[in-house]
C-alpha positions in Angstrom: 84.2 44.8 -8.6 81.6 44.1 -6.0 78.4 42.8 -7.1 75.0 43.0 -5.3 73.7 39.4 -5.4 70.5 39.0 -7.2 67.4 38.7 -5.4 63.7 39.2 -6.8 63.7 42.8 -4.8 66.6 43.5 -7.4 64.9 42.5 -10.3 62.0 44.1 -9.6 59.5 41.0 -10.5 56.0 42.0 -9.4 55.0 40.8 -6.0 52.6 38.5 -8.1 54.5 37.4 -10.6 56.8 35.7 -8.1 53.9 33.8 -6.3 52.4 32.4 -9.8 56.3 31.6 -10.4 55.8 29.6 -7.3 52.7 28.1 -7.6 53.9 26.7 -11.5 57.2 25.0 -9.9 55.5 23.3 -7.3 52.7 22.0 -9.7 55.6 21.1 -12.1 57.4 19.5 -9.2 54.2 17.3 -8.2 53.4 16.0 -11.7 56.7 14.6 -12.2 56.2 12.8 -9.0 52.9 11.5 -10.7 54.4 10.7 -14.1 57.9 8.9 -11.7 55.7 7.3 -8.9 52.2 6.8 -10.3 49.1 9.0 -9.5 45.2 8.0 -10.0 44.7 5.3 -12.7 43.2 7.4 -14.8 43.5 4.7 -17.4 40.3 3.4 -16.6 39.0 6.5 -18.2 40.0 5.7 -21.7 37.4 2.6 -22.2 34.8 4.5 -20.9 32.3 5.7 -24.1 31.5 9.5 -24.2 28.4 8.5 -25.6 27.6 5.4 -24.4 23.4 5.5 -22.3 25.1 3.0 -19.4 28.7 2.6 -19.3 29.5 0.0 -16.9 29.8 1.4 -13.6 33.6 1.7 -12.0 33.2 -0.8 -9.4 31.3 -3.3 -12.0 34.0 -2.5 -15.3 36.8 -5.2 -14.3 34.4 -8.1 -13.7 34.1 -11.5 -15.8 31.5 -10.6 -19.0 29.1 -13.0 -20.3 28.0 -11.7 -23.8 24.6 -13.0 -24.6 23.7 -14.2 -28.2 20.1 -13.6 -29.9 17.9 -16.4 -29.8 14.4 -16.0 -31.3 12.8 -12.5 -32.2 9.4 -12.2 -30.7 8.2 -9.2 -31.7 9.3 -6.0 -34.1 7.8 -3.5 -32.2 10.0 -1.3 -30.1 6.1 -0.8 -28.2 6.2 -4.3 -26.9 7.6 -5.1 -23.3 8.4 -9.1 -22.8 8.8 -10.1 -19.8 8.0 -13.5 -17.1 10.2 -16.5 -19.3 9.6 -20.1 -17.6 10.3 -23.6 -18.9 7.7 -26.6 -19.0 8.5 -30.0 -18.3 7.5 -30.3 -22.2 10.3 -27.7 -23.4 8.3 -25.1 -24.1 8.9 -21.6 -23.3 6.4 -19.7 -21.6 6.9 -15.3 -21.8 4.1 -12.5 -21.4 3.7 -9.7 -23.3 2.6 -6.9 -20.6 0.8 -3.8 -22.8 -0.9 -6.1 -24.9 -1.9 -8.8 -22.4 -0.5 -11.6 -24.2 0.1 -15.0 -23.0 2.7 -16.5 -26.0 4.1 -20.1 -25.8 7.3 -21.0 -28.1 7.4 -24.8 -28.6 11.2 -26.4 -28.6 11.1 -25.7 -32.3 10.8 -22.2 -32.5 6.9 -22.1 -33.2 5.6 -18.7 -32.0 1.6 -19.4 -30.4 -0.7 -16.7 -28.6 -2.1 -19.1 -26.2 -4.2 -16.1 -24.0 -5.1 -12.2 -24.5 -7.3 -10.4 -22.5 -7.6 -6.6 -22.6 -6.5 -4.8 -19.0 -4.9 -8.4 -17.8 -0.9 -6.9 -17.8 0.6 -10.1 -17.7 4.0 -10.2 -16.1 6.0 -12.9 -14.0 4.8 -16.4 -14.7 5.9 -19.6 -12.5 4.5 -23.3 -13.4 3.4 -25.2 -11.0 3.9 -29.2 -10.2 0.2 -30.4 -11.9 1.4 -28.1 -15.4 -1.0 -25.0 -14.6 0.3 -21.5 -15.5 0.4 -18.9 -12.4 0.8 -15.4 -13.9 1.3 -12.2 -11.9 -0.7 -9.6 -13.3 -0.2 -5.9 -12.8 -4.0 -5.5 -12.9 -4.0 -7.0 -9.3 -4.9 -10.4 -9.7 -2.7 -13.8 -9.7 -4.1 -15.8 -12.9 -4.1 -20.0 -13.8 -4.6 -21.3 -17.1 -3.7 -24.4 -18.8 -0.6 -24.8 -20.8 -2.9 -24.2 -23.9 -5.0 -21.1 -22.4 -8.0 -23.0 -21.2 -9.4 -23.0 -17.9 -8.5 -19.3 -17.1 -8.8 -18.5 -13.2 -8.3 -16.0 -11.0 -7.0 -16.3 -7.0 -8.9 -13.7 -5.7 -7.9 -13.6 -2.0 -5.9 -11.1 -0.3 -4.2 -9.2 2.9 -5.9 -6.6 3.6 -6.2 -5.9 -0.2 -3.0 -6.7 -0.8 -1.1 -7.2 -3.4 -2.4 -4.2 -5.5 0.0 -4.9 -8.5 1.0 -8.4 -8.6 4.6 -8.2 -10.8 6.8 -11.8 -9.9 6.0 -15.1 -8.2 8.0 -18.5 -7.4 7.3 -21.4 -5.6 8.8 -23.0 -2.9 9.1 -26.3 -2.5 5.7 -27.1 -0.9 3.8 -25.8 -3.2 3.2 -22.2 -1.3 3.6 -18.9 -3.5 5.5 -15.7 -3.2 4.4 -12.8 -4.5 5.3 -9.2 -5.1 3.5 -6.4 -4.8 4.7 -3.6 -7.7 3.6 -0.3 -5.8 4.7 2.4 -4.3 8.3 4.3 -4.6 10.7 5.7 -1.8 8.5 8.8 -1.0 5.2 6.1 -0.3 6.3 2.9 -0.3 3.4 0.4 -0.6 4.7 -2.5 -2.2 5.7 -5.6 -0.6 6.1 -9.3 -0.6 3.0 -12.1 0.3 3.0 -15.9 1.0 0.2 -17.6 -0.6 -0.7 -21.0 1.0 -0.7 -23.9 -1.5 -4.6 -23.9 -1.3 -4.1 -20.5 -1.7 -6.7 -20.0 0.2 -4.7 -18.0 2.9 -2.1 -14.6 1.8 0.1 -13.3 5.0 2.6 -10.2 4.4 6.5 -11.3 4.7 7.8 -7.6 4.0 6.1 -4.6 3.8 6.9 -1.0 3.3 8.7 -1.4 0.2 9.1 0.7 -2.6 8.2 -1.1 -5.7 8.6 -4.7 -4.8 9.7 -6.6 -8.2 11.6 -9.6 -8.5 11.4 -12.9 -6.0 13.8 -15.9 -6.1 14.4 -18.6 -3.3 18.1 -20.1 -2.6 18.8 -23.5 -2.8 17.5 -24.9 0.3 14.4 -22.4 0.6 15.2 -20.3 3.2 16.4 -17.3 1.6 14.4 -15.5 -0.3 15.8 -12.7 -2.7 13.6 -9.3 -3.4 14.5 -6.5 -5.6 12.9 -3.2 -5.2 13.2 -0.9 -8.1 12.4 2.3 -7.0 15.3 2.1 -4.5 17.3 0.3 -6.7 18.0 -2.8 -4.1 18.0 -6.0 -3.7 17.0 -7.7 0.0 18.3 -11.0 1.1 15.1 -12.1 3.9 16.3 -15.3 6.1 13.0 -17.0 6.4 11.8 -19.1 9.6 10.8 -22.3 9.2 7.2 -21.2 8.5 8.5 -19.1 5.5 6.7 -16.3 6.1 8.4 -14.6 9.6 11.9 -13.0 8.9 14.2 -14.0 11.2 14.7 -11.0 13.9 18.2 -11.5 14.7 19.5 -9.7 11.4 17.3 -11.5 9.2 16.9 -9.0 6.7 19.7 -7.1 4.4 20.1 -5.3 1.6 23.6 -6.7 0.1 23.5 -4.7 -2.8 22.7 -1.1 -4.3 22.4 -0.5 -7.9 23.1 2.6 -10.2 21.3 4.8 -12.7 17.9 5.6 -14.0 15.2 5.7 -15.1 14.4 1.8 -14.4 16.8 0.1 -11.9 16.6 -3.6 -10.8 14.0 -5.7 -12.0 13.2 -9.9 -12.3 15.7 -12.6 -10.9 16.5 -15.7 -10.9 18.9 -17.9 -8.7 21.2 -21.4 -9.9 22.1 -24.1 -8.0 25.2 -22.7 -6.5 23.3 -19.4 -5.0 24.3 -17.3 -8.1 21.6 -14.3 -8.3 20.7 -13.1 -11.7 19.6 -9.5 -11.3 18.1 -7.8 -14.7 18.8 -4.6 -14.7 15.8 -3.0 -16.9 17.1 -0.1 -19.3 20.2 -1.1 -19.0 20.9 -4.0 -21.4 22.3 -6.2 -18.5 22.6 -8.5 -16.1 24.6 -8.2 -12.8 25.4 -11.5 -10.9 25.6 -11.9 -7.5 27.1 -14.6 -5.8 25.1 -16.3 -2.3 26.6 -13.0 -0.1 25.5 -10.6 -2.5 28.9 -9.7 -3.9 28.9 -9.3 -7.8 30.8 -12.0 -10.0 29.9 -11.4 -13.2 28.3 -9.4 -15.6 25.7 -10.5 -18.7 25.8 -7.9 -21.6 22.9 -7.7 -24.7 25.3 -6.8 -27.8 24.0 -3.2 -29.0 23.6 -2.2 -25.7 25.9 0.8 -26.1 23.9 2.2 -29.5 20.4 2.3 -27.0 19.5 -1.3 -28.4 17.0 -3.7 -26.4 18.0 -2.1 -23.0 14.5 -3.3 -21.7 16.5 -6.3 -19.7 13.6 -7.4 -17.7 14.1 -11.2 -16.5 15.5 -14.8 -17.3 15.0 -18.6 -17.0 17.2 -21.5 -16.9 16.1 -24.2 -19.1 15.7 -27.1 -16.4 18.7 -29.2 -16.2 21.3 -27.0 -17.5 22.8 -23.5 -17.1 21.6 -22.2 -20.2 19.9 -19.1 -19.3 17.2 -17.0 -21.5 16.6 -13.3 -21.3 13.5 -11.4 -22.2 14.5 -8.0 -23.6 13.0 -5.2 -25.7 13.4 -2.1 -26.8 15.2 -0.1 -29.9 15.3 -3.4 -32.1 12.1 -5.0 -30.9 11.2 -8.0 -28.7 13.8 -10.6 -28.5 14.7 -13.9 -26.4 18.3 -13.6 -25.8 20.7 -16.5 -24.5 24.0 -17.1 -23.1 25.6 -19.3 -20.3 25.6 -19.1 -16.8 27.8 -20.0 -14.1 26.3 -23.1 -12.7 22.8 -25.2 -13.9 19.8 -22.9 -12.8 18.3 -23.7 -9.5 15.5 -26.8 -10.2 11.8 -24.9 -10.5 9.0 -26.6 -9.0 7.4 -27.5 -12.1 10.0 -30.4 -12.8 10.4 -31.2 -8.9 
């Protein structure tokens, strides 16, 4: 008996019935690829929190963690914002309190002391200098001295062309001259920038201008890098310096090594160790990112909690002089806190104990 061979005319399948046929064999046919030879790592997805504020991002998940440890509460007020940490040659830890205008010192016994307050100041980044003197960048404009104890309160007054506006960090090199950053503007009007101070501060020339919310300032070891986060871009510059220390060198002097990720906040206060390491706080975010001397990240620092919304406020750090023991001002959901873990080499030698 002859027999018509079957074909899809004979069994009368619908016309689009036999192109989802099709269409379901070759996606059948290139999963089981996947599932033999391996497709995207997915994987990755499964540690990632639903619900977490600030999951790691993907090219930061697989790097070393440093999990920091609390230290000393400062404050219980989610209201109060820490910030500017620095060591004197004493032991005692130096930190501002910026909405309240607070000056606080906590001795190497854990003794809590207001040692300044004055209304409309906004304290923020603080760097000691050689003779013991406080400098404090205020956010009110000004750069501000006082004594270890809060006497003697001064202002510098002088400027570059009425610049800085919103004074936020400060470091010194190793002469004794000042860098300072100016904490205005944002990438639609950007206004901020960077500012040598002589060490008779008697003379304030621009290094970089046109930035969008200058913030944090760190030398390298050897003083001729200087590190500048912006927050409003969410970067951090690497400037070569000339031997003057204020002119950029021109052949490729300036570059931005790294971008960070997510908002609101972004990058703020940094610090650099001895072997180049940059600590960048990462403000709303709970964390630390650390660079190494190319800008490439290493490591990250974690605050515990940080995945409930807890103390997010990661604004900056010192190293207690001599060792890599590093302290972080946070705040936030839990209050004000001084947090501590340890870094990856001893922090870079401030000029207070040069």
């Amino acid at each position: 008996m002859d027999r018509k061979p079957y074909s899809f005319n004979a069994l009368k399948w619908p016309k689009t019935s036999v192109k989802w046929f099709v269409a379901g064999l070759c996606i059948s046919i290139i999963g089981a690829m996947f599932v033999a030879f391996g497709g995207p790592d997915c994987a990755a997805a499964d540690g990632v929190k639903s619900g977490a504020a600030y999951p790691l991002p993907y090219a930061e998940k697989d790097l070393p963690v440093i999990n920091a440890e609390p230290w000393i509460q400062i404050d219980t007020s989610e209201g109060v914002l820490i910030e500017g940490p620095a060591f004197d040659r004493k032991g005692n830890l130096f930190v501002s309190s910026i909405f309240d205008s607070r000056i606080l010192k906590i001795s190497p016994d854990k003794k809590i002391t207001t040692i300044f307050q004055r209304e409309g100041l906004l304290p923020d980044g603080i760097a000691i200098h050689k003779d013991g003197r406080l400098f404090v960048a205020c956010l009110n404009g000004s750069v501000a001295t006082l004594n270890p104890d809060g006497s003697n309160f001064t202002t510098i007054d002088v400027k570059y062309e009425d610049r800085p506006k919103s004074c936020n960090d400060l470091v010194f090199d190793g002469r004794g001259n000042l860098y300072v950053t100016d904490f205005t503007g944002d990438n639609a009007n950007p206004t901020g920038g960077v500012y040598w101070y002589s060490s008779d501060f008697k003379t304030v020339k621009p290094v970089m201008r046109n930035m969008a919310s200058a913030n944090g300032v760190a030398l390298a070891p050897g003083g001729r890098v200087l590190w500048v986060s912006e927050t409003s871009r969410n970067i951090i510059n690497r400037l070569e310096l000339l031997e003057d220390g204020v002119t950029v060198n021109p052949l490729a002097g300036a570059g931005i090594p790294y971008r960070f990720t997510g908002a609101p906040g972004g990058c703020d206060s940094l610090r650099v160790d001895e072997a180049g390491n940059v600590y960048q706080a990462l403000i709303f975010q709970g964390r630390f990112l650390v660079l190494n001397q190319h800008g490439i990240p290493v490591a990250s620092i974690l605050i515990p909690g940080r995945d409930q919304g807890r103390l997010l406020q990661t604004t900056n750090l010192a190293f207690k002089p001599g060792t890599n023991e590093g302290y972080i001002t946070t705040s936030g959901k839990g209050g004000a806190w001084i947090y501590r873990f340890k870094g990856l080499s001893k922090g870079l030698t401030p000029f207070s104990h040069q």
